[in-house]
Structures are given as C-alpha cells and as structure tokens.
MOPAC internal coordinates of N, CA, C and O (Angstrom, degrees):
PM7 1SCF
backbone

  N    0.0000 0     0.00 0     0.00 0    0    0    0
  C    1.4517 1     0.00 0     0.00 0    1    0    0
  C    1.5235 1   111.02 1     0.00 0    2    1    0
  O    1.2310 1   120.45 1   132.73 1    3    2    1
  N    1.3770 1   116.74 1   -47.27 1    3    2    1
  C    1.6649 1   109.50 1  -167.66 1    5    3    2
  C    1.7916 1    88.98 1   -89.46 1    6    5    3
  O    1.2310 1   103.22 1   167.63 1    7    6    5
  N    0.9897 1   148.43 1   -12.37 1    7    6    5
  C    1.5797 1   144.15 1   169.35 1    9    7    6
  C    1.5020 1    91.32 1   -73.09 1   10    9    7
  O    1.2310 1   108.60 1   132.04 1   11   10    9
  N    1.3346 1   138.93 1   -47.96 1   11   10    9
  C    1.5608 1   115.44 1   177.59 1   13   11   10
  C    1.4373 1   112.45 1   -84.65 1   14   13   11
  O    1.2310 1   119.71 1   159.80 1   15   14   13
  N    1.2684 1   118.15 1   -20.20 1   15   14   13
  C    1.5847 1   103.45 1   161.94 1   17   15   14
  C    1.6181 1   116.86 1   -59.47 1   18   17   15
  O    1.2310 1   115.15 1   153.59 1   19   18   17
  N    0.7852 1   126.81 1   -26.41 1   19   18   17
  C    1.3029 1   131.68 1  -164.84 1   21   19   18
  C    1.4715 1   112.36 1   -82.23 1   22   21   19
  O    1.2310 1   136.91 1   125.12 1   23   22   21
  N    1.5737 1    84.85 1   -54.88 1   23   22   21
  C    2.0635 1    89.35 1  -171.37 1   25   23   22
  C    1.8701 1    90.03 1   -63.58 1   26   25   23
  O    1.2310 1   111.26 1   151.69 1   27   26   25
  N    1.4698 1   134.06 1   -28.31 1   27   26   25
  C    1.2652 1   109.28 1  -161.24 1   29   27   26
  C    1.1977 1   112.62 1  -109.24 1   30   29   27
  O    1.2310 1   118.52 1  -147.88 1   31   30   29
  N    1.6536 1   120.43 1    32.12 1   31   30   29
  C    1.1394 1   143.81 1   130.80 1   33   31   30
  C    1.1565 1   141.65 1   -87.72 1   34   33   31
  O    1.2310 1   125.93 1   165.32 1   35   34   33
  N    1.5191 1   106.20 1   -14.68 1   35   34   33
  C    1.8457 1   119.10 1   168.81 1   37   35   34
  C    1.2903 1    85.93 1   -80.86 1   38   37   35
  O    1.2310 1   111.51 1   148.89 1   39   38   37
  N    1.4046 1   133.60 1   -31.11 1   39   38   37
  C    1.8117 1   114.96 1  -156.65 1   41   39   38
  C    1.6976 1    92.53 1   -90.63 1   42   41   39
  O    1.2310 1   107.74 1   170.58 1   43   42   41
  N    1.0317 1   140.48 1    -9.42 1   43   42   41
  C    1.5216 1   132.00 1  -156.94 1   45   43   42
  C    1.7295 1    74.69 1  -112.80 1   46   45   43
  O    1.2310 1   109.98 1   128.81 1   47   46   45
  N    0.9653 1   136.41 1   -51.19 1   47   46   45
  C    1.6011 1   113.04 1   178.69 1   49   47   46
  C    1.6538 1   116.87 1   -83.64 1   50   49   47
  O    1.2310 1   123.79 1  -174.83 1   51   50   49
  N    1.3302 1   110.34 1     5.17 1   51   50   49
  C    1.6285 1    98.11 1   143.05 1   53   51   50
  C    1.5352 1   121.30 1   -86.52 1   54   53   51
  O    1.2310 1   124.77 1   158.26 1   55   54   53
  N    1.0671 1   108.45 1   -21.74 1   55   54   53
  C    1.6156 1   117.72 1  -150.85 1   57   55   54
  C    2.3048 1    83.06 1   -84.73 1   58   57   55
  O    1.2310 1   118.47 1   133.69 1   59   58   57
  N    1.3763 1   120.52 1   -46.31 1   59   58   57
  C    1.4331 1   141.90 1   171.37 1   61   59   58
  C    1.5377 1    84.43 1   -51.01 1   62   61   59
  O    1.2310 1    98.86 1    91.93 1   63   62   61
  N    1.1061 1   155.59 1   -88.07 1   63   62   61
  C    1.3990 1   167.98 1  -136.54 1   65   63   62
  C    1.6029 1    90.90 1   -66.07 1   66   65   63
  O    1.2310 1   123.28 1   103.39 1   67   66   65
  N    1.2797 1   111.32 1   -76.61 1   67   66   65
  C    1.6234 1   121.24 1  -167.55 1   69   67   66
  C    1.6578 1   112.83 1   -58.61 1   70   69   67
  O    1.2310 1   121.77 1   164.22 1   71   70   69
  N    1.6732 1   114.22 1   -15.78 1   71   70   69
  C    1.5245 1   113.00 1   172.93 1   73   71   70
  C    1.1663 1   105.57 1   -79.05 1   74   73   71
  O    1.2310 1   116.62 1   116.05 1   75   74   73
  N    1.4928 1   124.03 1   -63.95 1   75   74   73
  C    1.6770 1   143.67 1   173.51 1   77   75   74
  C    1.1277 1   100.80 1   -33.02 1   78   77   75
  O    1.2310 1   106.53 1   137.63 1   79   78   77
  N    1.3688 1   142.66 1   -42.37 1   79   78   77
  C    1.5051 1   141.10 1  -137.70 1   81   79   78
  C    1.8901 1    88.89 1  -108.59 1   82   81   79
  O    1.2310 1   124.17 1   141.97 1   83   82   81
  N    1.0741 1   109.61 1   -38.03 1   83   82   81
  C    1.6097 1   125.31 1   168.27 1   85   83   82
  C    1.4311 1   108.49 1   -45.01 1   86   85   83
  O    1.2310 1   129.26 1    93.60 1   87   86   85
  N    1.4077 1    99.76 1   -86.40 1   87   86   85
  C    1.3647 1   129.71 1  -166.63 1   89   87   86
  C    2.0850 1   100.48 1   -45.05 1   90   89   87
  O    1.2310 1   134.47 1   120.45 1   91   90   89
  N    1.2598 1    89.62 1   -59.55 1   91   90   89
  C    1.7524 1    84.27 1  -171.72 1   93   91   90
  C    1.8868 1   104.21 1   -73.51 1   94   93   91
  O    1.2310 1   109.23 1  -176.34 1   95   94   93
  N    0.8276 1   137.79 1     3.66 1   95   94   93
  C    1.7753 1   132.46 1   163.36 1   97   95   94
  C    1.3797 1   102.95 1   -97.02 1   98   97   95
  O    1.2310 1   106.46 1   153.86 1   99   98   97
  N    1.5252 1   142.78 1   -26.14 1   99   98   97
  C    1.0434 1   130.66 1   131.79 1  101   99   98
  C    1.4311 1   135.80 1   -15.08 1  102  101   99
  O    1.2310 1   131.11 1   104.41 1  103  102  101
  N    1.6708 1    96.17 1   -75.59 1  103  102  101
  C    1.7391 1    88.19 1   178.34 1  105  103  102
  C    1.6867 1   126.26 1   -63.85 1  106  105  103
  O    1.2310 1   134.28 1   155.82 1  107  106  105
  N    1.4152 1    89.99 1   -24.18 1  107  106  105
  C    1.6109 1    99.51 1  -161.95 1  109  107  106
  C    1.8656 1   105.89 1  -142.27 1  110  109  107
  O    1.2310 1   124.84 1  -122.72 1  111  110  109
  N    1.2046 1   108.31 1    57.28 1  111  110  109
  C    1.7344 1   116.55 1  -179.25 1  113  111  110
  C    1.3611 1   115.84 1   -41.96 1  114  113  111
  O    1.2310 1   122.81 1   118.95 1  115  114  113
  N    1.2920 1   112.22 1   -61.05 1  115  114  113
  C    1.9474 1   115.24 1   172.05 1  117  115  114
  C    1.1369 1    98.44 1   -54.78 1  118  117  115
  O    1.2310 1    90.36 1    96.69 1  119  118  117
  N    1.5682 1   166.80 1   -83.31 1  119  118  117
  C    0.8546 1   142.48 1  -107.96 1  121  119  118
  C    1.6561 1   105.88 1  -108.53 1  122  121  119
  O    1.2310 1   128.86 1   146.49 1  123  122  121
  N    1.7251 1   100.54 1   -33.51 1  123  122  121
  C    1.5587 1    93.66 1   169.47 1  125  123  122
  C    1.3370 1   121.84 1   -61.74 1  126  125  123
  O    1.2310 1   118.60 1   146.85 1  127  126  125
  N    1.3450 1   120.28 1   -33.15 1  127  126  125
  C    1.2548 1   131.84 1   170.51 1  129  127  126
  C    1.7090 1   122.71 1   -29.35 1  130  129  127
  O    1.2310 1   135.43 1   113.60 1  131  130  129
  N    1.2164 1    87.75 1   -66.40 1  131  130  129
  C    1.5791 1   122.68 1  -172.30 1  133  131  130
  C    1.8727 1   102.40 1   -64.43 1  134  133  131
  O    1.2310 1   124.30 1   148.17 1  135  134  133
  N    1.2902 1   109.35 1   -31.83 1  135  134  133
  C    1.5292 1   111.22 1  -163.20 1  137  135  134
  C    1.3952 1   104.98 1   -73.47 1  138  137  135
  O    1.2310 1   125.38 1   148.06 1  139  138  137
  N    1.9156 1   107.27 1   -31.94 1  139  138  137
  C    1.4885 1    98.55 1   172.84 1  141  139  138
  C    1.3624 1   112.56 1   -89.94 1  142  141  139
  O    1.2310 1   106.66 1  -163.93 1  143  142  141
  N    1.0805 1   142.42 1    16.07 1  143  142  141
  C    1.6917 1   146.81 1   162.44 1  145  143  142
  C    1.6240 1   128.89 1   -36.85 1  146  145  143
  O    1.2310 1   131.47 1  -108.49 1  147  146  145
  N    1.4616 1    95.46 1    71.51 1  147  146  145
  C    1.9651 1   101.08 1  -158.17 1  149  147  146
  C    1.4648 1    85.78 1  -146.90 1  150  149  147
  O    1.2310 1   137.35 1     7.27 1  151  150  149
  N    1.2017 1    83.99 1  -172.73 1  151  150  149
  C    1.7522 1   106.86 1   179.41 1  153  151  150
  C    1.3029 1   131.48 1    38.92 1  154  153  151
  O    1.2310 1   110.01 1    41.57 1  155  154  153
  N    1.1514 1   136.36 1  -138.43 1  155  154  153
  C    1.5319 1   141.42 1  -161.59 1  157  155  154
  C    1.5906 1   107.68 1   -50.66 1  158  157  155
  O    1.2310 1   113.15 1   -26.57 1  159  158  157
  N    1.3459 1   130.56 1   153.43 1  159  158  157
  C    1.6478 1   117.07 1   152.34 1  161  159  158
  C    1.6023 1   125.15 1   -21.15 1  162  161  159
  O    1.2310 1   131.36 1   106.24 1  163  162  161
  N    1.6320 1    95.68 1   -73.76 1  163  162  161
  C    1.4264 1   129.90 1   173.94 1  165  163  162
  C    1.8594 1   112.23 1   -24.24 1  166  165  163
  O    1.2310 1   126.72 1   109.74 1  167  166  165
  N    1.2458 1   104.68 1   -70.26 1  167  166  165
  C    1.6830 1   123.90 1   168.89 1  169  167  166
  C    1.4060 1   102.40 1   -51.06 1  170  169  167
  O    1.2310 1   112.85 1   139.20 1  171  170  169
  N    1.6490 1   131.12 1   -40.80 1  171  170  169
  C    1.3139 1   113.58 1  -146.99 1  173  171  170
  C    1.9325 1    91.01 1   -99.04 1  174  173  171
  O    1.2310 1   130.41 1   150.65 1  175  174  173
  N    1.2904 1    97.52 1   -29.35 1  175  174  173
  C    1.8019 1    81.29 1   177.79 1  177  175  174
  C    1.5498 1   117.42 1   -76.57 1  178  177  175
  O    1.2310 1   120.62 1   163.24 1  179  178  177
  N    1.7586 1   116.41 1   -16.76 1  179  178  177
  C    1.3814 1   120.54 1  -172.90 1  181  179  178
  C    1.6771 1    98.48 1   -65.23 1  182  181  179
  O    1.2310 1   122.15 1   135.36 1  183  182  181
  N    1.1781 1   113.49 1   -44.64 1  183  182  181
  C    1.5366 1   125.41 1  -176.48 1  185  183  182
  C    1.7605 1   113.24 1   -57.54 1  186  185  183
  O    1.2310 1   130.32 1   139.08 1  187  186  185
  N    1.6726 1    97.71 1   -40.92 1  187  186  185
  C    1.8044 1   102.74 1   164.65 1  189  187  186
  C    1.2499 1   108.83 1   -50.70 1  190  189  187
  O    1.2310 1   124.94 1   112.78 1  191  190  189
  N    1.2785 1   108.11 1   -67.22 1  191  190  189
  C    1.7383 1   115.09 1  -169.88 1  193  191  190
  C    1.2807 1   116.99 1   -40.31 1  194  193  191
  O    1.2310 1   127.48 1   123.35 1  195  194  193
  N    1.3770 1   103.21 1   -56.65 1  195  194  193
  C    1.6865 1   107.06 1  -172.04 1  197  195  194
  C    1.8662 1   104.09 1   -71.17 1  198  197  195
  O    1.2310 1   114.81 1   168.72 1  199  198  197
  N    1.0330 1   127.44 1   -11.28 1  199  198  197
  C    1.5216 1   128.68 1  -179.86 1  201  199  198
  C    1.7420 1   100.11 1   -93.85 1  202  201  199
  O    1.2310 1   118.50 1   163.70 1  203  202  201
  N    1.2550 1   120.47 1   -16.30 1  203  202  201
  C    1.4312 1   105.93 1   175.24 1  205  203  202
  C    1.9310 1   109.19 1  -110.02 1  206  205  203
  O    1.2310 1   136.99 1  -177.67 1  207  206  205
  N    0.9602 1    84.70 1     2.33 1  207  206  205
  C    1.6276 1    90.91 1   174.92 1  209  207  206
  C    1.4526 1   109.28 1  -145.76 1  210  209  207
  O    1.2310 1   129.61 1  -101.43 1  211  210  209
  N    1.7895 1    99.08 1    78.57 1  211  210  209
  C    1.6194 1   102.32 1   177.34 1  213  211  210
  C    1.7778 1   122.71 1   -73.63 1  214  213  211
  O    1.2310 1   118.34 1   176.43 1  215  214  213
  N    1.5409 1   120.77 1    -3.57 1  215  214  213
  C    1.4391 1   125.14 1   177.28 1  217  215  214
  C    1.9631 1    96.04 1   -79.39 1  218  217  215
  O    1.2310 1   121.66 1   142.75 1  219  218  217
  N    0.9423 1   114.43 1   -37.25 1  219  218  217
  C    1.4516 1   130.18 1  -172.79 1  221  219  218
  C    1.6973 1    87.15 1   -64.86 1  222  221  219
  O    1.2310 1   121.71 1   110.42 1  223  222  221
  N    1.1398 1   114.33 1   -69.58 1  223  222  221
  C    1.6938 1   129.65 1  -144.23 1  225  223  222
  C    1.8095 1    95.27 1   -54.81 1  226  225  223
  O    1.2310 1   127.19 1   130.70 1  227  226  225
  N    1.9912 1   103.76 1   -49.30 1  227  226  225
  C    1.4482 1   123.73 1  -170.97 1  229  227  226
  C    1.5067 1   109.38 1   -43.36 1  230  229  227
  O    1.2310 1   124.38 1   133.56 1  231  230  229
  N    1.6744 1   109.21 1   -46.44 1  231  230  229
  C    1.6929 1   121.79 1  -163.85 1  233  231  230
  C    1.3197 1    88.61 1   -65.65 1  234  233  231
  O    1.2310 1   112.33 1   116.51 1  235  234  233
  N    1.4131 1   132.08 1   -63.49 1  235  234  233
  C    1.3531 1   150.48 1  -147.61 1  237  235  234
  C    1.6901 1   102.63 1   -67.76 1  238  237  235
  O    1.2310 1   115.98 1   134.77 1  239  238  237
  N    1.3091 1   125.24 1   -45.23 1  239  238  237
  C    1.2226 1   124.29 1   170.00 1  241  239  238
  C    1.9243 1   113.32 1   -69.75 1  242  241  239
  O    1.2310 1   129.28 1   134.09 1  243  242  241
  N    1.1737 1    99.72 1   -45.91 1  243  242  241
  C    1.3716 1   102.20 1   160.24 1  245  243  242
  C    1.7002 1   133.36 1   -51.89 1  246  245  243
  O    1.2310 1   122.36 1   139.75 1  247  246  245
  N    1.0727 1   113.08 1   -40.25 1  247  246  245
  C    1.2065 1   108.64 1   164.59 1  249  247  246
  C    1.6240 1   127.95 1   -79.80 1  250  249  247
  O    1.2310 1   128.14 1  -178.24 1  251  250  249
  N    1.5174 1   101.92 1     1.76 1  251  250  249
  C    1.3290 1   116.77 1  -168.12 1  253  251  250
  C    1.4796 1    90.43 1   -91.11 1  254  253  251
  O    1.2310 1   128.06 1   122.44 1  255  254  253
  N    1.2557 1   102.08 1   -57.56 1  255  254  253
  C    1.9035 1   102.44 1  -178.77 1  257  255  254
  C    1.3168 1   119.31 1   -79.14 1  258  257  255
  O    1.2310 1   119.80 1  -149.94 1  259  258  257
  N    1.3228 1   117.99 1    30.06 1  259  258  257
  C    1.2744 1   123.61 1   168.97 1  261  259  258
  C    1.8445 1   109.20 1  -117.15 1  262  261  259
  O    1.2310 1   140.52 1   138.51 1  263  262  261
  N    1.1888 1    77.78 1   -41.49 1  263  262  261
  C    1.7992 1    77.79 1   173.62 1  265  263  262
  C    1.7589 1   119.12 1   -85.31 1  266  265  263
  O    1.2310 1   125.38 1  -165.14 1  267  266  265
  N    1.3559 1   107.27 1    14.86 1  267  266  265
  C    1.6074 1   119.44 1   176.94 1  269  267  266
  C    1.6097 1    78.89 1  -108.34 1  270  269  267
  O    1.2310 1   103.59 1   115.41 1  271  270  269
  N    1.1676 1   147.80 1   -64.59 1  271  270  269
  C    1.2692 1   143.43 1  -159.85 1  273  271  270
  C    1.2748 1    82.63 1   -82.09 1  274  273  271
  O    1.2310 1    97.00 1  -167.73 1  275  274  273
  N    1.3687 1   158.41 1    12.27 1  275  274  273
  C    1.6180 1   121.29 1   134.01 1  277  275  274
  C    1.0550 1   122.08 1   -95.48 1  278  277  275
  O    1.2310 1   112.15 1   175.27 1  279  278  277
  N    1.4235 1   132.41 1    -4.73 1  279  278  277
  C    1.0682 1   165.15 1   160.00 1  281  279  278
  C    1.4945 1   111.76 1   -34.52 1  282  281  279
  O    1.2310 1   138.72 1   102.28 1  283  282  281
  N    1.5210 1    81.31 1   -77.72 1  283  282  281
  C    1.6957 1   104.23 1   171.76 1  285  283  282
  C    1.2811 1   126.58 1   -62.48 1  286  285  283
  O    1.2310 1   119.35 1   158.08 1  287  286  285
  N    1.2730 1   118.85 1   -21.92 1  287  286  285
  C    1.9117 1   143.46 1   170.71 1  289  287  286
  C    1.2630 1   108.35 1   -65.09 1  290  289  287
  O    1.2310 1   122.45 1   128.25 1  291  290  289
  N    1.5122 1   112.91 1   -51.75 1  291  290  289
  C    1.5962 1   117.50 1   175.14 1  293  291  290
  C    1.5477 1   123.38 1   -74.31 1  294  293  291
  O    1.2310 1   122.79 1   164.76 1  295  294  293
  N    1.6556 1   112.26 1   -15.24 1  295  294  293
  C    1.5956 1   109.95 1   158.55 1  297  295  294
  C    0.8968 1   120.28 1  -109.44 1  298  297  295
  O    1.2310 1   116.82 1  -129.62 1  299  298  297
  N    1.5682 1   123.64 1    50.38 1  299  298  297
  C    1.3631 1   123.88 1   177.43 1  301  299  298
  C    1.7760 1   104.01 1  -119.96 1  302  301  299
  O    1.2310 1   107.97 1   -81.74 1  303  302  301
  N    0.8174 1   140.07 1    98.26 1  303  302  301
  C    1.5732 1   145.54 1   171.95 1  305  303  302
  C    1.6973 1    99.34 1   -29.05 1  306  305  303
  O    1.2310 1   128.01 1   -40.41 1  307  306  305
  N    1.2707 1   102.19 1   139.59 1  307  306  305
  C    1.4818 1   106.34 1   155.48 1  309  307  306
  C    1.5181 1   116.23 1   -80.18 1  310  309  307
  O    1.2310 1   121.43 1   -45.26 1  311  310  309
  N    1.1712 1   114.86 1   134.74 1  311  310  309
  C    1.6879 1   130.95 1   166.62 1  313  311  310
  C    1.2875 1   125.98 1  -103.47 1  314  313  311
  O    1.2310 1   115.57 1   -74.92 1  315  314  313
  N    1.2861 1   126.02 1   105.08 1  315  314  313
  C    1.6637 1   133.27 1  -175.35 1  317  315  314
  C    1.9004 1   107.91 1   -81.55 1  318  317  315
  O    1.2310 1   120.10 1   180.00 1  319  318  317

C-alpha cells in the first residue's frame, strides 16, 4: 500500500512538472527555452532550436502539458 502510494505520487509530480514546464514555454518559448541552456552539447543546441523557432517550441511545450494533464487524468480514481 505505501509503495503504491508513493510511486503514484512521484507520477502526479511528474505529470505537475510536465504541465508547469508546458504551460510556462507557452507564454514565453524564447526565454523558457534559453533558461534551460546547460549541460551536454546535445541539450544546449536543442534549447537553440526551440529559442529560434518559438511556433515549433509553442506545439512542443504544448504537447508536453497535455500529456502531464493525461498523465494526471490517468491517476485520478473515478468517484461515483
């Protein structure tokens, strides 16, 4: 019981992570982009791309916070 409480609370704070992380490259794509601009080559040019092509970046964050809000849909119990 507390091992499935747990795992389906790490997944509701990914699914919280993956909306937020959505939602704010939405309003502001170049700059969210840019904010994660660290680490590997690989990471640091994906972060270019999506900062020079914010219609690209918008879909891409969008589908990110959609699949955290399905995420979150699928650990939610039904209530009668």
């Amino acid at each position: 019981m507390t091992n499935n409480l747990m795992t389906r609370r790490l997944i509701q704070l990914g699914a919280l992570f993956l909306i937020g992380d959505g939602v704010m490259g939405l309003l502001k794509p170049r700059w969210h982009s840019l904010l994660w601009h660290f680490g590997p080559q690989i990471a640091r040019a994906a972060t270019e791309e999506l900062a020079e092509h914010p219609n690209t970046a918008r879909a891409i964050y969008l589908a990110e916070a959609a699949i955290g809000a399905a995420l979150a849909s699928c650990q939610t119990p039904e209530v009668e």
